[in-house]
PyMOL Python script that loads the backbone (N, CA, C, O; Angstrom):
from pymol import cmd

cmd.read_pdbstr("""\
ATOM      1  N   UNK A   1       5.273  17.146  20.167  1.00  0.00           N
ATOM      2  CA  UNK A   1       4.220  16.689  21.044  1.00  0.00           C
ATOM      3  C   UNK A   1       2.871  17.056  20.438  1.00  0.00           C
ATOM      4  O   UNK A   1       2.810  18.012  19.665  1.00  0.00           O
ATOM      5  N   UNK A   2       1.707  16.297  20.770  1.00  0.00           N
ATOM      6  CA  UNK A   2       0.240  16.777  19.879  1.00  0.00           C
ATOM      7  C   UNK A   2      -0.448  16.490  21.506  1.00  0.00           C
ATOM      8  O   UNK A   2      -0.110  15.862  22.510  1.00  0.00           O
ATOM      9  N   UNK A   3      -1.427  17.220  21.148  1.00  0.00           N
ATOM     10  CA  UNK A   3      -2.655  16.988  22.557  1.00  0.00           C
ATOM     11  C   UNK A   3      -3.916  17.176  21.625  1.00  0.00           C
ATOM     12  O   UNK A   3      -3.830  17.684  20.507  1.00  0.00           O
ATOM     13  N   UNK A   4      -5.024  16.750  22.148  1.00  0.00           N
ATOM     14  CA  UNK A   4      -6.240  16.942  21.671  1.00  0.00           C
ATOM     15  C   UNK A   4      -6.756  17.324  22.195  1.00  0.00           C
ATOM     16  O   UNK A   4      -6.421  17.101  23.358  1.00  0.00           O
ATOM     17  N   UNK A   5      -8.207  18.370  22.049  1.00  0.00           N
ATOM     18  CA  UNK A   5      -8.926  19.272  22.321  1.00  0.00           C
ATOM     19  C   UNK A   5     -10.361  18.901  21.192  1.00  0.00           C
ATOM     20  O   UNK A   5     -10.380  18.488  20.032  1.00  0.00           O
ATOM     21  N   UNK A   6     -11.376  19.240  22.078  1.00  0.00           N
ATOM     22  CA  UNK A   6     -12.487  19.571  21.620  1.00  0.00           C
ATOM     23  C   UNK A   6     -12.634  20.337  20.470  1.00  0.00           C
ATOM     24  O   UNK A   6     -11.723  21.135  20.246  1.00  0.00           O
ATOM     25  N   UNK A   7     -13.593  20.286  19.662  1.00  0.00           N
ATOM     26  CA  UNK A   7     -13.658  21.597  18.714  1.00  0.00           C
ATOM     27  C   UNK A   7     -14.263  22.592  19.618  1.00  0.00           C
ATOM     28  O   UNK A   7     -13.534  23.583  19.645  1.00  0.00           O
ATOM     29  N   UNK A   8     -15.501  22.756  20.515  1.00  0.00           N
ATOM     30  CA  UNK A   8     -16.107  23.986  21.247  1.00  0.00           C
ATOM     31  C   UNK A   8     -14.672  24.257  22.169  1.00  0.00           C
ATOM     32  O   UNK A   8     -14.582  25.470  22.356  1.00  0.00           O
ATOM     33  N   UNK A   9     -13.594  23.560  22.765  1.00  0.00           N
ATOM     34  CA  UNK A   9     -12.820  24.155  23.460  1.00  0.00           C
ATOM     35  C   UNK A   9     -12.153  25.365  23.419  1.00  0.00           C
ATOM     36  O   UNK A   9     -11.661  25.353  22.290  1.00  0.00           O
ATOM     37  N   UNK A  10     -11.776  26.577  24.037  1.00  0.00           N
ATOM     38  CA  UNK A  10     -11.011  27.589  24.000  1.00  0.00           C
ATOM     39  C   UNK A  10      -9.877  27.375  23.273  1.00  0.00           C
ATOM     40  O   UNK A  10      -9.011  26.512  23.413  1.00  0.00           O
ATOM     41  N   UNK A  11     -10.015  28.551  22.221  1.00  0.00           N
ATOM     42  CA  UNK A  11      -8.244  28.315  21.500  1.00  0.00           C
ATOM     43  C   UNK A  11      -7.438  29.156  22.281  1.00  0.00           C
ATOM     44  O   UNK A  11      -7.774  30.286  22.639  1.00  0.00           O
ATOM     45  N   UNK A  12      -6.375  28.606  22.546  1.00  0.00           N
ATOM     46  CA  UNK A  12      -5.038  29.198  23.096  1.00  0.00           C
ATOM     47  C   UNK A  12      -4.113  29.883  22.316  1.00  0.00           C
ATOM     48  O   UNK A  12      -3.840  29.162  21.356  1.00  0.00           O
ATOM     49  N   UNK A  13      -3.449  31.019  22.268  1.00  0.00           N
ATOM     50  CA  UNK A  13      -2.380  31.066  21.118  1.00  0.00           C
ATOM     51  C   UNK A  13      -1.188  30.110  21.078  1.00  0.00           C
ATOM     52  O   UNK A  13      -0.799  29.803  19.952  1.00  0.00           O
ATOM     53  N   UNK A  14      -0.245  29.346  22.624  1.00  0.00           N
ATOM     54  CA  UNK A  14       0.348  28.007  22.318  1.00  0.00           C
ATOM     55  C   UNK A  14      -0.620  26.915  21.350  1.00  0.00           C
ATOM     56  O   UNK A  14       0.004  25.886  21.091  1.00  0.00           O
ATOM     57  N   UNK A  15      -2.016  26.960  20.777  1.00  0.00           N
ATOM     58  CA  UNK A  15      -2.364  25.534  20.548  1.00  0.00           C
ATOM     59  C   UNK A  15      -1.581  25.081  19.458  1.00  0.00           C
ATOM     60  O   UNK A  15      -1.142  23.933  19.382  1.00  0.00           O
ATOM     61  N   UNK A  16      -1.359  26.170  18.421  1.00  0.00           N
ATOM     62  CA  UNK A  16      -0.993  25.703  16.991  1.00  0.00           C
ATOM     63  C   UNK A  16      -1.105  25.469  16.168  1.00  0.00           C
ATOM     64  O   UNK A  16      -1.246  26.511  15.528  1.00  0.00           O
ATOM     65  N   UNK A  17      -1.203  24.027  15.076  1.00  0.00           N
ATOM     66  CA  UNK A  17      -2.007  23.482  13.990  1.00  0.00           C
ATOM     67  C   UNK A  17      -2.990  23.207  14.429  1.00  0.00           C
ATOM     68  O   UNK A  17      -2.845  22.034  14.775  1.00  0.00           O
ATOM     69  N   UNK A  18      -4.121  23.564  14.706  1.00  0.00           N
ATOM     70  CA  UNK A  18      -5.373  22.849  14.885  1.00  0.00           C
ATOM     71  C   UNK A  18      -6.297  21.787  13.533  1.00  0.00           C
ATOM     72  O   UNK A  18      -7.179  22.095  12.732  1.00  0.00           O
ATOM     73  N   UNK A  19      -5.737  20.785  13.742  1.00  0.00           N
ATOM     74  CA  UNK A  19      -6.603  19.736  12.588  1.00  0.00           C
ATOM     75  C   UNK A  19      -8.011  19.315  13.103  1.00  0.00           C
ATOM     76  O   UNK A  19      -8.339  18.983  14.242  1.00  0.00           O
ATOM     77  N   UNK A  20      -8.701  19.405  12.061  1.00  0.00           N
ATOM     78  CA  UNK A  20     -10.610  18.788  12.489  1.00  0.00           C
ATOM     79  C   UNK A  20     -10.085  17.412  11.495  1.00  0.00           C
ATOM     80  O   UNK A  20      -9.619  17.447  10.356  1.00  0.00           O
ATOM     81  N   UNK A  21     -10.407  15.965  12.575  1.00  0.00           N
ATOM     82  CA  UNK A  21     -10.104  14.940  12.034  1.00  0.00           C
ATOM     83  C   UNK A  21     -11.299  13.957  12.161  1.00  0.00           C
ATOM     84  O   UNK A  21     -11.276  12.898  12.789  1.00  0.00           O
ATOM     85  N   UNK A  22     -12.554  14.570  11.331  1.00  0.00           N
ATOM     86  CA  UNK A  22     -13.516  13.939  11.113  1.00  0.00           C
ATOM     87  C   UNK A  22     -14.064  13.443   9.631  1.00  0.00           C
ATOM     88  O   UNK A  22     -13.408  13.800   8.652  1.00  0.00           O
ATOM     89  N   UNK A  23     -14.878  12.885   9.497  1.00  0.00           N
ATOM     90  CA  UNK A  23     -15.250  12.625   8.482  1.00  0.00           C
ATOM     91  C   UNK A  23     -16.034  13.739   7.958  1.00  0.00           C
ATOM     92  O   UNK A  23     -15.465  14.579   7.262  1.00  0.00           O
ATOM     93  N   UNK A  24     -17.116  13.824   8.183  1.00  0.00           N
ATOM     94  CA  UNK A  24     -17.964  14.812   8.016  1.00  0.00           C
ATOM     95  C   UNK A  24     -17.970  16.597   9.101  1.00  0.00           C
ATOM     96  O   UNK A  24     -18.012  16.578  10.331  1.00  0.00           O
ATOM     97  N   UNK A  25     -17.941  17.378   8.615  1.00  0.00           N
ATOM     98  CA  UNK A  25     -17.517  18.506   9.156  1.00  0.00           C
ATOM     99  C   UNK A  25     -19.240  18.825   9.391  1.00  0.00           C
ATOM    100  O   UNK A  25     -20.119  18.696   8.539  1.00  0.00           O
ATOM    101  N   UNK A  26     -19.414  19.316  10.945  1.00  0.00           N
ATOM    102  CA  UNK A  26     -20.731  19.629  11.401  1.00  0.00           C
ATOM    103  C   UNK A  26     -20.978  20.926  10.114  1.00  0.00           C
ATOM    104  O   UNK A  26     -20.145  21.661   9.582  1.00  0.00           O
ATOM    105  N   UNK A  27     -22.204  20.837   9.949  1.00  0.00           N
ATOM    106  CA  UNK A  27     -22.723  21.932   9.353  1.00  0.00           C
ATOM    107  C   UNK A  27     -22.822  23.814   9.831  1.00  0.00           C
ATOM    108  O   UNK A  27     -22.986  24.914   9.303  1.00  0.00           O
ATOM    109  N   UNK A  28     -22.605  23.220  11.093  1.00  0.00           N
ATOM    110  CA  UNK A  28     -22.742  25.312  11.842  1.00  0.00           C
ATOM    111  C   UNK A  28     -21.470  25.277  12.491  1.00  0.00           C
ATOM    112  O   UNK A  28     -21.100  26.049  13.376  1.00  0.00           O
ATOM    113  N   UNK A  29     -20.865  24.388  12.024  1.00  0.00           N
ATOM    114  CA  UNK A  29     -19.038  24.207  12.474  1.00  0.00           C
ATOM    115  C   UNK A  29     -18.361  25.205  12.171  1.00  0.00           C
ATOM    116  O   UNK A  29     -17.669  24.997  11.174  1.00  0.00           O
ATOM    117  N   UNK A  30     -18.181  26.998  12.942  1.00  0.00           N
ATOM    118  CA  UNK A  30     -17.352  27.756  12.207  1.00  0.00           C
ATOM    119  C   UNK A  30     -16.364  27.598  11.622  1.00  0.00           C
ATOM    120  O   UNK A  30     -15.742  27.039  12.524  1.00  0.00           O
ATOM    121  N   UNK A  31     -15.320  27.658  10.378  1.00  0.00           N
ATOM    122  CA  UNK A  31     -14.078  27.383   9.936  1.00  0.00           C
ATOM    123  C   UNK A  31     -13.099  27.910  10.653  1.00  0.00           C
ATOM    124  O   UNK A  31     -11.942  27.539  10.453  1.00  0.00           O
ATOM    125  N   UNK A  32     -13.334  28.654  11.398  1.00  0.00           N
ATOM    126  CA  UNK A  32     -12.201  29.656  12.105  1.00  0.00           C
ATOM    127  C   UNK A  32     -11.941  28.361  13.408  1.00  0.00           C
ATOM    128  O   UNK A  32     -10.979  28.485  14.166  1.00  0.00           O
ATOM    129  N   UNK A  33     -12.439  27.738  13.476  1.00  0.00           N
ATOM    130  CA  UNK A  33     -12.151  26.652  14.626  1.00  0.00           C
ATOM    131  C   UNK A  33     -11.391  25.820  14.326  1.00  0.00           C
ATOM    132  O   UNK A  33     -10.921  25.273  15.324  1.00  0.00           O
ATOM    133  N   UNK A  34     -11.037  25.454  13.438  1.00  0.00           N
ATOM    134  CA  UNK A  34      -9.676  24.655  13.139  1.00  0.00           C
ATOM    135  C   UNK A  34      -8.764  25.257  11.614  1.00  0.00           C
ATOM    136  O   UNK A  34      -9.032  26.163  10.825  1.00  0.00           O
ATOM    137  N   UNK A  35      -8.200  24.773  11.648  1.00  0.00           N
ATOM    138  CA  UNK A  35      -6.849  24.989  10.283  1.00  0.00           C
ATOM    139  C   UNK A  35      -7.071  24.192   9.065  1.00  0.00           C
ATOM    140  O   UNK A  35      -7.183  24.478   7.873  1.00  0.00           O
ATOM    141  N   UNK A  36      -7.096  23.265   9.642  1.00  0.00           N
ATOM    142  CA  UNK A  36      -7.057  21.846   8.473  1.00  0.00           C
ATOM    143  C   UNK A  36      -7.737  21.106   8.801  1.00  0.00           C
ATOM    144  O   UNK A  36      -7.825  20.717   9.965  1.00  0.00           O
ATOM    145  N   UNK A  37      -8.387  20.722   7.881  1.00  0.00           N
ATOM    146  CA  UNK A  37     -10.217  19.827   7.829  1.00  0.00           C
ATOM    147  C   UNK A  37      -9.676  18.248   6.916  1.00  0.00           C
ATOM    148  O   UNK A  37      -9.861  18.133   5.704  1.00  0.00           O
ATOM    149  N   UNK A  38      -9.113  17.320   7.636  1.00  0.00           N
ATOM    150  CA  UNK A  38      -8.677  16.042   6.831  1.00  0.00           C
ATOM    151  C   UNK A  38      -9.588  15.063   7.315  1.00  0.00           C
ATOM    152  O   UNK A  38      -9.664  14.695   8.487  1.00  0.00           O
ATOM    153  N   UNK A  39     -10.450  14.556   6.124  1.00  0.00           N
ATOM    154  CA  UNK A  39     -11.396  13.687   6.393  1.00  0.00           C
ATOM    155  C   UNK A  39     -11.155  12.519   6.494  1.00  0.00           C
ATOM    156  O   UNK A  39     -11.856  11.740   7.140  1.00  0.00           O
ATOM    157  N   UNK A  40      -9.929  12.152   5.754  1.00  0.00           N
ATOM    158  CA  UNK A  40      -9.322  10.768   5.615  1.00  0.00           C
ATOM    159  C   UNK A  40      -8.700  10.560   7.534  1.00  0.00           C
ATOM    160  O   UNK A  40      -8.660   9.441   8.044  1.00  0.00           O
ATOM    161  N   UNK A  41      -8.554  11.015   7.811  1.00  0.00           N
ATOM    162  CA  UNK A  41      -8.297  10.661   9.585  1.00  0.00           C
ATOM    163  C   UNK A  41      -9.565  10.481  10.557  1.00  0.00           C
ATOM    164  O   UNK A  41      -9.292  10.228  11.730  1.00  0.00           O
ATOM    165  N   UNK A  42     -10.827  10.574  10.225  1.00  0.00           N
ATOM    166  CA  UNK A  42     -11.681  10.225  10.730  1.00  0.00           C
ATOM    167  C   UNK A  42     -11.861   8.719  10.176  1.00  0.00           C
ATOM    168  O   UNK A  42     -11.264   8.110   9.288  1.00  0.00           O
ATOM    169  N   UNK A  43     -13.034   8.311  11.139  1.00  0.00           N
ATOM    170  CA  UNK A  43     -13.891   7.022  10.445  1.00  0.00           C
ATOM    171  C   UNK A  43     -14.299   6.681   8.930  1.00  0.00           C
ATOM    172  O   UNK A  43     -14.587   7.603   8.167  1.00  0.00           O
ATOM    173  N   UNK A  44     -14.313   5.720   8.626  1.00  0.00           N
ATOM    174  CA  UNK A  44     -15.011   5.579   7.179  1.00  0.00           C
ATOM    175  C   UNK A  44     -16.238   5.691   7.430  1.00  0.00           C
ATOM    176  O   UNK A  44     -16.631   5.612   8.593  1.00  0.00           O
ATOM    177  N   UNK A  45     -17.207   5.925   6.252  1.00  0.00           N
ATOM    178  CA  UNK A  45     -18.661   6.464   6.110  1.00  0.00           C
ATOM    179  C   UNK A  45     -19.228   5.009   6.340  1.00  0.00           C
ATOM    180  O   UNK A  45     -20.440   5.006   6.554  1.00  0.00           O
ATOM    181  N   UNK A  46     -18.652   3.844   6.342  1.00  0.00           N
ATOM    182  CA  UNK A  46     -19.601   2.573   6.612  1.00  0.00           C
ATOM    183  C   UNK A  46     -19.610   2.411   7.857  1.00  0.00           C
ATOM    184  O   UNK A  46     -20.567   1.730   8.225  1.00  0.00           O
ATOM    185  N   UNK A  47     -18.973   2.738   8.621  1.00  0.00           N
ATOM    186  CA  UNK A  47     -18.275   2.407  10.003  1.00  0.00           C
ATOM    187  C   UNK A  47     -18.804   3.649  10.666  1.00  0.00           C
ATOM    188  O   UNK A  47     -18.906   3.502  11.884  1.00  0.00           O
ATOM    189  N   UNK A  48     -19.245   5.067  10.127  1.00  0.00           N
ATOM    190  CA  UNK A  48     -19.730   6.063  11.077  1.00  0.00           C
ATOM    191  C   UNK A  48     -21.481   5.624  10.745  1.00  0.00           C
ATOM    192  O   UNK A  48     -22.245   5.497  11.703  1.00  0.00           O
ATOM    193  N   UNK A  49     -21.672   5.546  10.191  1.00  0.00           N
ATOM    194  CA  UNK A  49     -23.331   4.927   9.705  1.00  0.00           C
ATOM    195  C   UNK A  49     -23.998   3.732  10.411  1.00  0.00           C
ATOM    196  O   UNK A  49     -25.205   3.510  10.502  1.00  0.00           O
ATOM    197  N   UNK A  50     -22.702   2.817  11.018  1.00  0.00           N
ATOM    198  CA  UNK A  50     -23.193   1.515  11.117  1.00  0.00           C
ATOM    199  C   UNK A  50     -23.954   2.114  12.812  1.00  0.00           C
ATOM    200  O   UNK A  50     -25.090   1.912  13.241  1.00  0.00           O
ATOM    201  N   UNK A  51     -22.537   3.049  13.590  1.00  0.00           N
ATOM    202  CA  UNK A  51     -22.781   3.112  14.822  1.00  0.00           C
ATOM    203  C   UNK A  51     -23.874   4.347  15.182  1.00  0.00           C
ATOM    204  O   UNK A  51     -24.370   4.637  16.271  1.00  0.00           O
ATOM    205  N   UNK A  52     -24.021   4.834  14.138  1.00  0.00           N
ATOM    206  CA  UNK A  52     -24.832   6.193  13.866  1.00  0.00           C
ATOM    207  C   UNK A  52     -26.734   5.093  13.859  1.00  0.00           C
ATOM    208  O   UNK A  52     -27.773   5.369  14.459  1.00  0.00           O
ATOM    209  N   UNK A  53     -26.444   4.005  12.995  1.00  0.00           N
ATOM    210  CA  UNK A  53     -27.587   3.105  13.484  1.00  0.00           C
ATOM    211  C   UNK A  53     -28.143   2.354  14.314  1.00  0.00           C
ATOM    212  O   UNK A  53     -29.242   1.810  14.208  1.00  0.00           O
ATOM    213  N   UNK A  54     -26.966   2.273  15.660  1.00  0.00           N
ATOM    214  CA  UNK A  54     -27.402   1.170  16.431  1.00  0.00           C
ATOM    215  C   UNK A  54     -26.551   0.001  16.121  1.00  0.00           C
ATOM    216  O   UNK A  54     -26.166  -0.676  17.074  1.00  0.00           O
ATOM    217  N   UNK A  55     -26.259  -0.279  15.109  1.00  0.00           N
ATOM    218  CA  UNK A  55     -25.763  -1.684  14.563  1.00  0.00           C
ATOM    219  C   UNK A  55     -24.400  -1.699  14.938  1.00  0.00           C
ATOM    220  O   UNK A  55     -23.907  -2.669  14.362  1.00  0.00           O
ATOM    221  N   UNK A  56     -23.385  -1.019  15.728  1.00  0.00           N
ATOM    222  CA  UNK A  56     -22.299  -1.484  16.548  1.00  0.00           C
ATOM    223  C   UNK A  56     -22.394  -0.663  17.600  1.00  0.00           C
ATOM    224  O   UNK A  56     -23.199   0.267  17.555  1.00  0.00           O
ATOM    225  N   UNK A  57     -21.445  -0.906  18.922  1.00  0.00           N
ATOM    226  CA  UNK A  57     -22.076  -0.287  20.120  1.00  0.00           C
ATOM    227  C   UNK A  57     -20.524   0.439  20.439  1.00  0.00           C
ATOM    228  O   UNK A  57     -19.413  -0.073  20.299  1.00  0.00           O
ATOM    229  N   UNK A  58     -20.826   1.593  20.839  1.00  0.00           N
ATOM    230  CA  UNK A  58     -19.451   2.851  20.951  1.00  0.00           C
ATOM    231  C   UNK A  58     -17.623   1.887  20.932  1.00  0.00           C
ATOM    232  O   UNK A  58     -16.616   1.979  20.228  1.00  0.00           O
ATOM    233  N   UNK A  59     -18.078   0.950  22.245  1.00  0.00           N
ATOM    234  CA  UNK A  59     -16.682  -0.221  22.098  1.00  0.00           C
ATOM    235  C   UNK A  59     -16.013  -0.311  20.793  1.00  0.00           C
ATOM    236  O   UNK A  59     -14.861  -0.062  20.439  1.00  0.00           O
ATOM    237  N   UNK A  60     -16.990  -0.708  20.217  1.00  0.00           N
ATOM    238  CA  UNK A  60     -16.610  -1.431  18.735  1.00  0.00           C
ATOM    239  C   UNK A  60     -16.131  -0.491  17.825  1.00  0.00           C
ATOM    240  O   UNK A  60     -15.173  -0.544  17.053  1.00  0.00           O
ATOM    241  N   UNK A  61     -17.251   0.694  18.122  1.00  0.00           N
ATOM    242  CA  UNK A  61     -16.551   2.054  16.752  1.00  0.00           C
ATOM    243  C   UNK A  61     -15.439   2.407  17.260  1.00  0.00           C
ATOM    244  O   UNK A  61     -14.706   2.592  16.288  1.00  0.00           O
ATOM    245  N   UNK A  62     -14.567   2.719  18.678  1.00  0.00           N
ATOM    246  CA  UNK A  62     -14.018   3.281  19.202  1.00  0.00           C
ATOM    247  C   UNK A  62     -12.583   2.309  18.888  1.00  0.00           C
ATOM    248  O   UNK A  62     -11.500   2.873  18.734  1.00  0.00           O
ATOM    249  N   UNK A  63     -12.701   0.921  18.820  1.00  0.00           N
ATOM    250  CA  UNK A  63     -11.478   0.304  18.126  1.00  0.00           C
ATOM    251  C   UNK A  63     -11.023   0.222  16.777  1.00  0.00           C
ATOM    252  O   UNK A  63     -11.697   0.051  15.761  1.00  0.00           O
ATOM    253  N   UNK A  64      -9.212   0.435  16.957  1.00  0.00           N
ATOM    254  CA  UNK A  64      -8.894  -0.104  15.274  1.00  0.00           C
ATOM    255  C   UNK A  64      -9.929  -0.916  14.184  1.00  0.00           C
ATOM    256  O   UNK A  64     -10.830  -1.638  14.609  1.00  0.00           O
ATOM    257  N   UNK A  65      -9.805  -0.809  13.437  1.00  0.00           N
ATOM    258  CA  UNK A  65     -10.091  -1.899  12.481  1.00  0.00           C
ATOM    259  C   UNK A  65      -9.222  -2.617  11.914  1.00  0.00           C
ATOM    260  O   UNK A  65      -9.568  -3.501  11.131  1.00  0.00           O
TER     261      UNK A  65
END
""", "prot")
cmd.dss("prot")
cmd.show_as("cartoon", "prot")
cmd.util.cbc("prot")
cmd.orient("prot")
């Protein structure tokens, strides 16, 4: 089973593997907050940029491609 959680959320000792599945890892993002940092499971950098500009609206980033 997997559940998702926030990164600011409380860690539990049940949580487990905690993966950060972003593209870009915040900059004051402690490491101790997740396990494994896989960038390839976030958005692509054209597709976080486009909505990061205005130029698609949350709907659109929020679906498959």
């Amino acid at each position: 089973m997997s559940e998702t959680k926030s990164v600011p959320s409380a860690i539990e000792p049940g949580d487990g593997l905690r993966i950060l599945a972003t593209r870009f890892r915040g900059r004051r993002l402690p490491t101790d907050r997740y396990d494994v940092w896989m960038a390839n499971l976030g958005p692509s950098e054209k597709r976080l940029k486009s909505v990061l500009a205005g130029k698609i609206a949350w709907q659109g980033f929020s679906k498959p491609q």
